[in-house]
C-alpha positions as CSV (number, residue, x, y, z in Angstrom):
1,X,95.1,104.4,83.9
2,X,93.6,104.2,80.3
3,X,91.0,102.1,79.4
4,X,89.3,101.6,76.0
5,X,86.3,99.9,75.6
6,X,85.1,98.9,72.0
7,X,81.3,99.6,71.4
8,X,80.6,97.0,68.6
9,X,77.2,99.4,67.4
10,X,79.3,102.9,66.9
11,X,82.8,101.1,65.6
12,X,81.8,99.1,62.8
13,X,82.2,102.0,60.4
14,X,85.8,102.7,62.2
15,X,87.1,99.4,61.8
16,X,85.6,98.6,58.4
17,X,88.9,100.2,57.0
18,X,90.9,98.0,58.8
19,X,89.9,94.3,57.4
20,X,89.7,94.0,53.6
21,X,87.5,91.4,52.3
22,X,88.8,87.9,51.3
23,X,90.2,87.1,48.1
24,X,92.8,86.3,46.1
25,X,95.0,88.7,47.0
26,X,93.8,89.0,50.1
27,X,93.0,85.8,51.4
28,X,91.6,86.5,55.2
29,X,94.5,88.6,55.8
30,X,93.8,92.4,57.6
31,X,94.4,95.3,55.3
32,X,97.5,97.2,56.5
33,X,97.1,100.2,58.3
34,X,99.1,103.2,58.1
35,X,99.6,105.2,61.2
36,X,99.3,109.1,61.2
37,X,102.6,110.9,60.2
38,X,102.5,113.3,63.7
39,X,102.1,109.8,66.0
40,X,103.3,109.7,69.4
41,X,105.7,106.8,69.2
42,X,105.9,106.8,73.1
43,X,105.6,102.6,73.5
44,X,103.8,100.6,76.4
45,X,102.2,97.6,77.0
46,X,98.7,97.1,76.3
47,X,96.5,94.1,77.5
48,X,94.0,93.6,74.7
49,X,91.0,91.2,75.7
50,X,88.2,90.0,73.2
51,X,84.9,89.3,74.1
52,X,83.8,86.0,75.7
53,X,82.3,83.4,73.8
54,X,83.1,84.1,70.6
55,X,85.8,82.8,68.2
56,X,88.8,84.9,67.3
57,X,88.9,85.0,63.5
58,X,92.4,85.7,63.0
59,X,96.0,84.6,64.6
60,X,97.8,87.1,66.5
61,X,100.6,87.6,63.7
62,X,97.7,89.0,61.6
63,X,96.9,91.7,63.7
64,X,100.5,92.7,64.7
65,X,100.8,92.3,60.2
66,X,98.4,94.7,59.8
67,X,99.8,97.5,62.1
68,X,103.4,96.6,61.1
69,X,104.7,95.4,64.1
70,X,107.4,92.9,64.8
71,X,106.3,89.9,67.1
72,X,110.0,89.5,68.3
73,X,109.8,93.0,69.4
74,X,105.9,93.8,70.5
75,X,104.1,90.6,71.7
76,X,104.4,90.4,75.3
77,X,102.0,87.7,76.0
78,X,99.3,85.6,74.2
79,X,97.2,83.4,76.6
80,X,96.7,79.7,75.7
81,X,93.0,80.4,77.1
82,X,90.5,80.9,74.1
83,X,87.8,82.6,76.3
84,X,88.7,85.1,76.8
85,X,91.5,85.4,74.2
86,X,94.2,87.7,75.7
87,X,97.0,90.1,74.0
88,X,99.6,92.0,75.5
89,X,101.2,94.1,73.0
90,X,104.1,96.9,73.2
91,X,102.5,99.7,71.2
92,X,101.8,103.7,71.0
93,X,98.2,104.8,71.4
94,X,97.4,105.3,68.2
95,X,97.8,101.5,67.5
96,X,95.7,101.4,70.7
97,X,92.6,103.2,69.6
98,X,92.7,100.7,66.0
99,X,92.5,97.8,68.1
100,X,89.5,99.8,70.0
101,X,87.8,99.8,66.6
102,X,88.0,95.9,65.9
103,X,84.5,94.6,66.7
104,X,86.0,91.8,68.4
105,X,88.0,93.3,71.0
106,X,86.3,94.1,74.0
107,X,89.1,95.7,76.2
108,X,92.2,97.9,75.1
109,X,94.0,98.6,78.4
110,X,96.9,100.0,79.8
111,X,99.4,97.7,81.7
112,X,99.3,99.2,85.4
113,X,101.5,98.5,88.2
114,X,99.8,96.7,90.9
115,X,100.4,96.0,94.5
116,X,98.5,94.0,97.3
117,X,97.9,96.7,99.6
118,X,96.4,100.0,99.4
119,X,98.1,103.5,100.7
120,X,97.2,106.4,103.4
121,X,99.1,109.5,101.8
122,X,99.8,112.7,104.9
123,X,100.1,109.4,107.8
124,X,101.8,110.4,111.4
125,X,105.4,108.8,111.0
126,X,104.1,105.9,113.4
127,X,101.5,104.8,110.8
128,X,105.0,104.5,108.3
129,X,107.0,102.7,111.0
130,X,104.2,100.0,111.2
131,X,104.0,99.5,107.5
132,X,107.4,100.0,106.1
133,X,110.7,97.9,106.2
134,X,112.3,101.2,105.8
135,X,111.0,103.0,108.6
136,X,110.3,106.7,108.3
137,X,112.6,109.6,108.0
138,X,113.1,113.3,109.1
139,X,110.7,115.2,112.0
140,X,108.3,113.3,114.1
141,X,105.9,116.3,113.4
142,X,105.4,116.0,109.7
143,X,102.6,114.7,108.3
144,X,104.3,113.5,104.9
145,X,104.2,109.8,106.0
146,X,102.4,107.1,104.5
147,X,100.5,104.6,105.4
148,X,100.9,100.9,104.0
149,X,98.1,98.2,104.3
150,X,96.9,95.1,102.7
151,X,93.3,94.8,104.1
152,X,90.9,98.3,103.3
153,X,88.9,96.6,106.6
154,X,91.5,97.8,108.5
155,X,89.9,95.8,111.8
156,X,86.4,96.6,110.8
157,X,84.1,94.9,113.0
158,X,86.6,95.0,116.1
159,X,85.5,95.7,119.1
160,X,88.5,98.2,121.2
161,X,87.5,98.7,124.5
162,X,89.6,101.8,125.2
163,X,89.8,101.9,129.5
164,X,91.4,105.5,129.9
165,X,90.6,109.2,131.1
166,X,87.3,108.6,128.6
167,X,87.1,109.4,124.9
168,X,85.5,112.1,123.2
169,X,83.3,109.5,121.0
170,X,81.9,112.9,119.1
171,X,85.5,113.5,117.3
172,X,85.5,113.8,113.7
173,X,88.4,110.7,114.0
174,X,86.1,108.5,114.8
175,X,83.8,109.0,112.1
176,X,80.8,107.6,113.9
177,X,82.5,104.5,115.1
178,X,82.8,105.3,118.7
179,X,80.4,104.9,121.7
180,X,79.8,105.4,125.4
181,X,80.1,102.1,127.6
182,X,81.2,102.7,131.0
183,X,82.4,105.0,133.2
184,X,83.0,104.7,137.1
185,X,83.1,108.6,137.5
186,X,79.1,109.1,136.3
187,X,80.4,111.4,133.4
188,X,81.6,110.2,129.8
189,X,83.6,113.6,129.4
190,X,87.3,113.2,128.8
191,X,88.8,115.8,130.9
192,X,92.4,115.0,130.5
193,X,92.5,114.2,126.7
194,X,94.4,110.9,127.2
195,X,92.1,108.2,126.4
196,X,90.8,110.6,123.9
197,X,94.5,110.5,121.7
198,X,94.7,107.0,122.7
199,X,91.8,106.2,120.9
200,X,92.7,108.3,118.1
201,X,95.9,106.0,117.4
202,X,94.2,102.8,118.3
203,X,91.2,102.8,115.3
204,X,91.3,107.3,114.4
205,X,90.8,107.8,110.5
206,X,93.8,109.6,109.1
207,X,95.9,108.8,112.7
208,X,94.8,105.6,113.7
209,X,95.9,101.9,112.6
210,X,92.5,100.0,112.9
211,X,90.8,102.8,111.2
212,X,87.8,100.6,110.3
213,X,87.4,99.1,114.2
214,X,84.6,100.0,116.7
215,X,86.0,102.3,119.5
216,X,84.1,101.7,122.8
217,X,84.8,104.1,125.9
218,X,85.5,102.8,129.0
219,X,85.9,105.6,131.4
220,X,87.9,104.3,134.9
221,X,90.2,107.4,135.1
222,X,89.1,111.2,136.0
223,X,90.0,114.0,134.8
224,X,93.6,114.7,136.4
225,X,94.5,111.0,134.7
226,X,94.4,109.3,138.0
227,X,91.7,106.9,139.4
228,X,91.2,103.7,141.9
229,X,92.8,100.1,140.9
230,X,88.6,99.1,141.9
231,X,87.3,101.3,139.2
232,X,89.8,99.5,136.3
233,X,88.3,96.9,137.9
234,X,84.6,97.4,137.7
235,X,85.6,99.2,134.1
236,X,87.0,95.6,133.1
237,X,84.1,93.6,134.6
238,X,81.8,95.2,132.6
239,X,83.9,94.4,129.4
240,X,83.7,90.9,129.9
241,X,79.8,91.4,130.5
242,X,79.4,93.3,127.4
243,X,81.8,90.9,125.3
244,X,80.3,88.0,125.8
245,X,76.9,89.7,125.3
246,X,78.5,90.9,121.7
247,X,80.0,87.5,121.1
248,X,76.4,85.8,120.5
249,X,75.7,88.3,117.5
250,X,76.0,87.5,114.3
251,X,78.9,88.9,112.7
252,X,81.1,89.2,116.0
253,X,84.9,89.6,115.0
254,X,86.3,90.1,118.2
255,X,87.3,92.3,121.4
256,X,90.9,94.0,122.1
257,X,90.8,95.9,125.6
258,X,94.1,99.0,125.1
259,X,95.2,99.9,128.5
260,X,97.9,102.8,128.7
261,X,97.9,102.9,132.0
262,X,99.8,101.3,135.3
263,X,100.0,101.3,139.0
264,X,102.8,101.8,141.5
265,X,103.6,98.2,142.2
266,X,101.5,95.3,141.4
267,X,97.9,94.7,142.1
268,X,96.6,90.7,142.5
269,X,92.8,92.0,141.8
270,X,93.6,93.9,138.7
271,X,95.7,91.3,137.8
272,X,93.2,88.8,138.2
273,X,90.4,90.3,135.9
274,X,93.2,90.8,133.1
275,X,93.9,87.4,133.2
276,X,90.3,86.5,133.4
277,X,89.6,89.1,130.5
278,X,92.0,86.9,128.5
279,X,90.0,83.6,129.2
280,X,87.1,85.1,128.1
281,X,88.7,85.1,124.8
282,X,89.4,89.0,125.1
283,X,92.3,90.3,123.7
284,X,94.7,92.7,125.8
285,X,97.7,95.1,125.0
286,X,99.3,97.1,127.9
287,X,101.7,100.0,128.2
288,X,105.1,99.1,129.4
289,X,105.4,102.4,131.8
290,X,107.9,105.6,131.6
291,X,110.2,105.3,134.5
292,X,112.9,103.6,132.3
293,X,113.5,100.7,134.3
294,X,112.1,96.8,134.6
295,X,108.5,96.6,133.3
296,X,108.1,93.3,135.3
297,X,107.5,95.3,138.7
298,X,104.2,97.0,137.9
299,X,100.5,96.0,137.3
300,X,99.5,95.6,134.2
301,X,102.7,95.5,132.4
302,X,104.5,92.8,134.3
303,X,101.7,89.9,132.8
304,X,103.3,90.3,129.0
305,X,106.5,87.6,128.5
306,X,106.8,84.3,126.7
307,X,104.2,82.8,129.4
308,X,101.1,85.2,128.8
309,X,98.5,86.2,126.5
310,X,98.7,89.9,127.7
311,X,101.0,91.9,124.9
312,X,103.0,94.6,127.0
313,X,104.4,97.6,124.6
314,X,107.3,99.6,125.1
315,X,108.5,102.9,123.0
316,X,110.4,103.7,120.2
317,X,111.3,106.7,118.5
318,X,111.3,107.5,114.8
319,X,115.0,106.0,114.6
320,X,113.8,102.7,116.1
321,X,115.9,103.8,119.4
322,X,114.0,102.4,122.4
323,X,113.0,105.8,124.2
324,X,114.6,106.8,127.4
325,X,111.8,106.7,129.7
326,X,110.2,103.3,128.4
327,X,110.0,100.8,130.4
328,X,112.3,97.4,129.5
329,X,112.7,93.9,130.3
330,X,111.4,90.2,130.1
331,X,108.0,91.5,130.6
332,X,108.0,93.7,127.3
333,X,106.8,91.9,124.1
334,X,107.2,94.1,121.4
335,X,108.0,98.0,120.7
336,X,106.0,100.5,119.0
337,X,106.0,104.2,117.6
338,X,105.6,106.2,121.3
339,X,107.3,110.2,120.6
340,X,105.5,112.6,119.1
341,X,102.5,110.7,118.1
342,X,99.5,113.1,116.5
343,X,96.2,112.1,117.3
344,X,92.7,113.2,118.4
345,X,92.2,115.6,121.1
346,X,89.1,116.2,123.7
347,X,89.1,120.0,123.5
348,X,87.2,119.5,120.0
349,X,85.6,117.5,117.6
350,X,88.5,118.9,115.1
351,X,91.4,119.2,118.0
352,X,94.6,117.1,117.2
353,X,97.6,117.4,120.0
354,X,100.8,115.5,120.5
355,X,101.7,113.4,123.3
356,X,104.8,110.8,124.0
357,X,104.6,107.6,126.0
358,X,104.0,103.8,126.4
359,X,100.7,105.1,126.3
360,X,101.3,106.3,122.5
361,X,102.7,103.4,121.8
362,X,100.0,100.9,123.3
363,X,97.4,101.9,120.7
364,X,99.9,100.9,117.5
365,X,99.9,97.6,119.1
366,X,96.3,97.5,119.4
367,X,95.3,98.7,116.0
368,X,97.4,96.1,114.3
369,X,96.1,93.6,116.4
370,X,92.3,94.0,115.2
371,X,93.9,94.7,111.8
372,X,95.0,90.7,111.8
373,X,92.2,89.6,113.5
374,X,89.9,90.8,110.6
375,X,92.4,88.9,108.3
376,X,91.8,85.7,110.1
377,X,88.6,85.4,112.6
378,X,88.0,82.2,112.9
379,X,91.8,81.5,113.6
380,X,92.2,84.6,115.7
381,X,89.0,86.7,116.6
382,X,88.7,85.1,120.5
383,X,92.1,83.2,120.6
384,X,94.3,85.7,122.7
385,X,97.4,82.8,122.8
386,X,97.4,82.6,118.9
387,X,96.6,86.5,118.2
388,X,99.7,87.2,120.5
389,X,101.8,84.1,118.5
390,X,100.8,85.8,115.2
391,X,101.7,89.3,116.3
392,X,105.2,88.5,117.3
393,X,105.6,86.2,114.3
394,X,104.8,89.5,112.1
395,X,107.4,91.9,114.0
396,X,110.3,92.7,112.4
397,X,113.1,91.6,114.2
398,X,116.7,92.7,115.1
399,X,115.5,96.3,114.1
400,X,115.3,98.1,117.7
401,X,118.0,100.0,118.6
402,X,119.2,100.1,122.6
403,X,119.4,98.0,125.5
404,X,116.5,95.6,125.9
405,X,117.5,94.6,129.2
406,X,116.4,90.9,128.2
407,X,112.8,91.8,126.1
408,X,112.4,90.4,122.7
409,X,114.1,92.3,120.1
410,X,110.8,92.9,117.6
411,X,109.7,96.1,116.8
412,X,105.9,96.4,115.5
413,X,104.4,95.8,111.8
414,X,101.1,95.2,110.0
415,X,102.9,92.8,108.0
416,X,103.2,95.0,104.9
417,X,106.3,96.5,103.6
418,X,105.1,99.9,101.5
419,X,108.4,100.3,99.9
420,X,107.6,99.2,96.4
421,X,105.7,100.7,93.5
422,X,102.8,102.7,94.1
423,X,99.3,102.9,91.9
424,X,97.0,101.3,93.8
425,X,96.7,104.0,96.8
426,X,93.8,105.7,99.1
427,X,94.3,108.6,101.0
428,X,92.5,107.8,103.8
429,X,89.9,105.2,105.1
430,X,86.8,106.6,106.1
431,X,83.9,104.2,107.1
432,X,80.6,105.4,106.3
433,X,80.1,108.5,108.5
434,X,76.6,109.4,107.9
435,X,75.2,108.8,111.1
436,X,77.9,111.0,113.1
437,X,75.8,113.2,115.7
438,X,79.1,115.2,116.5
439,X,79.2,119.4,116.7
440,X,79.6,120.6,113.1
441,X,83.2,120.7,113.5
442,X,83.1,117.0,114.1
443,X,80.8,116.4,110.6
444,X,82.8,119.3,108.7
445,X,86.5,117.4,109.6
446,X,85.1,114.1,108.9
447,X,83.6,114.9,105.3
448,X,86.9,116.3,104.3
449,X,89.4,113.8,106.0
450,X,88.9,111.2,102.9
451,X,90.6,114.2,101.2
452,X,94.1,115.3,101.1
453,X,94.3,117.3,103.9
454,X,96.8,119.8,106.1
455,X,97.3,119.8,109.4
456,X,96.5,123.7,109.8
457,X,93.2,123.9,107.0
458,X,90.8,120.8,108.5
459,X,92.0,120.4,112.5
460,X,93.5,122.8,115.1
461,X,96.3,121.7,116.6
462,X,96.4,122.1,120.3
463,X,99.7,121.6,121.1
464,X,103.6,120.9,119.5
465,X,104.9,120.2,122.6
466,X,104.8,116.7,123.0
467,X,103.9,116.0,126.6
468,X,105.3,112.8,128.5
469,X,102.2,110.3,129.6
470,X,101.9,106.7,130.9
């Protein structure tokens, strides 16, 4: 964009040639000014402002007089406000840089296009998906995606309780945002990886949706990805402990528990704390399951449906078809971006890996879910019944491709459709990260990843193979 500003104190001897003193001949009128011979001539619109407070001498058809220009054909717009007084002109830049050197104009400045959100350029195709009317296009594995949003908050403030395998809170992702809570193993190490990506998709710069939220670890699986229905349990317990704990501070937005995981069957206990979770005002999204059949016949996905505050997620792929092995049914809500997803890793603060799942697609869900609670926290921040309401309100509908089996046909979205024009953009949003106490590969990654980035330069990439999870 060009701006101009006028500097009344080194112009005056600029824009002396322009005005001609009063008299007969001349009575008030600006002197004409001829424009070089070698000019541009390449036209645009320029919004002229004049400073505040002060009275413009002249009408508008003087100044457009003086630099031969046609109204008809050049004035755009002339506000009926006095203060400030506002032009918009169709002109070259050399008619531009005159109007800098009137000692009454205080802004000469390019029209630019403007849109109400801002832009992630090099996004994982889910990060499109949510953001797009469009969709994304082409191989799951590229990172030529982008990234559409309307809030740069992106769920700061949000509390997501990740219960999983653990998360490696030192990842250059997370930018200093993540924290050790609880584990029922005694370690905080993520030995599988799982909670780890899961994270990353939930509130990860570059690959996460909530990229502004708090990511709190909640370790109640080991490390083969297996644990006890007691340990989600006592994982969840001390969630609602620390929640309401969190929810007396000043400032509190809000609390989402992300649970990619499920049992064989159903469990009344676990179910029991969910639902309890939920009355505390705690927000929860669930994976659907992979075994491709009812998601009403397993613990924790069966509690989504019309008549529960629980938000379960099954899978799509990049063409919106609902993925083989997800899970269907009454009992799903919504679908989300679950093949192929790129996101953290726990073999390194700079790892990245790809993994496929409900569990992939679990954390979309949750990332847009602080994402509108930030937009509306009185309305939303510890109302799980009216989060869930607005979530499915915002989903586009109609667009999932396969046999729902009786679900809700709404696929996932932030609410923002990033197919218009672009100006207004940020590559990446990257909370303040000074306090990261990460290896140096954690602090190296995260003081390029506001940059525009490759996959191979800043992170090593642990796998292409994108392994089936929850």
């Amino acid at each position: 964009m060009k701006s101009f500003f006028a500097i009344a104190a080194g112009l005056l001897a600029a824009s002396a040639s322009v005005f001609a003193a009063p008299g007969p001949s001349n009575p008030g009128y600006i002197s004409k000014y001829s424009l070089p011979a070698n000019h541009s001539g390449d036209v645009k619109e320029y919004i002229i402002t004049f400073w505040r407070n002060e009275t413009i001498p002249r009408p508008v058809d003087e100044y457009l007089d003086a630099l031969s220009l046609n109204r008809n054909e050049s004035l755009v717009y002339e506000s009926e406000c006095e203060d400030p007084k506002i032009f918009i002109v169709k002109m070259c830049d050399e008619h531009a840089k005159i109007f800098q050197g009137m000692t009454e104009v205080n802004i000469v400045e390019e029209k630019a296009e403007v849109k109400s959100f801002a832009e992630q350029q090099g996004a994982p195709w889910g990060l499109q998906r949510v953001s797009s009317a469009a969709g994304a296009k082409g191989s799951p594995q590229d990172q030529d995606f982008v990234y559409s949003f309307d809030d740069s908050a992106l769920g700061a403030g949000v509390d997501i309780y990740v219960i999983d395998t653990g998360v490696r809170t030192s990842h250059a992702v997370f930018t200093g945002r993540a924290s050790e809570g609880f584990t029922a193993t005694g370690s905080f190490v993520d030995g599988d990886g799982h909670g780890t990506h899961v994270a990353g998709t939930a509130g990860g710069a570059k690959f996460g949706v909530a990229q502004g939220a708090n990511i709190i670890e909640v370790k109640v699986l080991g490390d083969d990805g297996s644990g006890a229905s007691s340990d989600t349990i006592k994982g969840m317990d001390w969630v609602i402990t620390n929640h309401k704990k969190r929810s007396a501070q000043p400032g509190f937005v809000g609390s989402i528990m992300s649970m990619s995981w499920g049992l064989q069957g159903t469990a009344g206990s676990v179910d029991e704390i969910i639902q309890g979770a939920s009355a505390a005002g705690i927000h929860v999204s669930v994976a659907a399951g992979n075994d491709g059949i009812d998601a009403c016949g397993s613990t924790p996905a069966h509690l989504g449906g019309k008549n529960s505050n629980v938000v379960t997620v099954g899978s799509v792929n990049i063409d919106n078809e609902i993925s083989t092995f997800s899970n269907i049914g009454q009992c799903v809500d919504i679908y989300a971006p679950g093949e192929q997803i790129l996101s953290s890793w726990a073999t390194g603060d700079a790892v990245i890996n790809f993994l496929s799942g409900t569990s992939m697609a679990c954390p979309h869900v949750t990332g847009v879910m602080a994402t509108l609670m930030t937009q509306d926290v009185a309305g939303l921040g510890q109302n799980p019944a009216a989060l869930k309401a607005k979530l499915l309100q915002t989903a586009r509908q109609g667009d999932v491709k396969g046999n729902t089996a009786g679900s809700a046909n709404l696929l996932l979205s932030n609410g923002v459709d990033g197919n218009v024009a672009k100006r207004l953009t940020k590559n990446y949003v990257v909370p303040d990260h000074s306090g990261l106490n990460g290896s140096p590969a954690a602090r190296a990654a995260a003081a390029v990843i506001a940059k525009d980035i490759t996959l191979d330069k800043r992170f090593q990439l642990h796998s292409r193979e994108a392994k089936l999870r929850f």
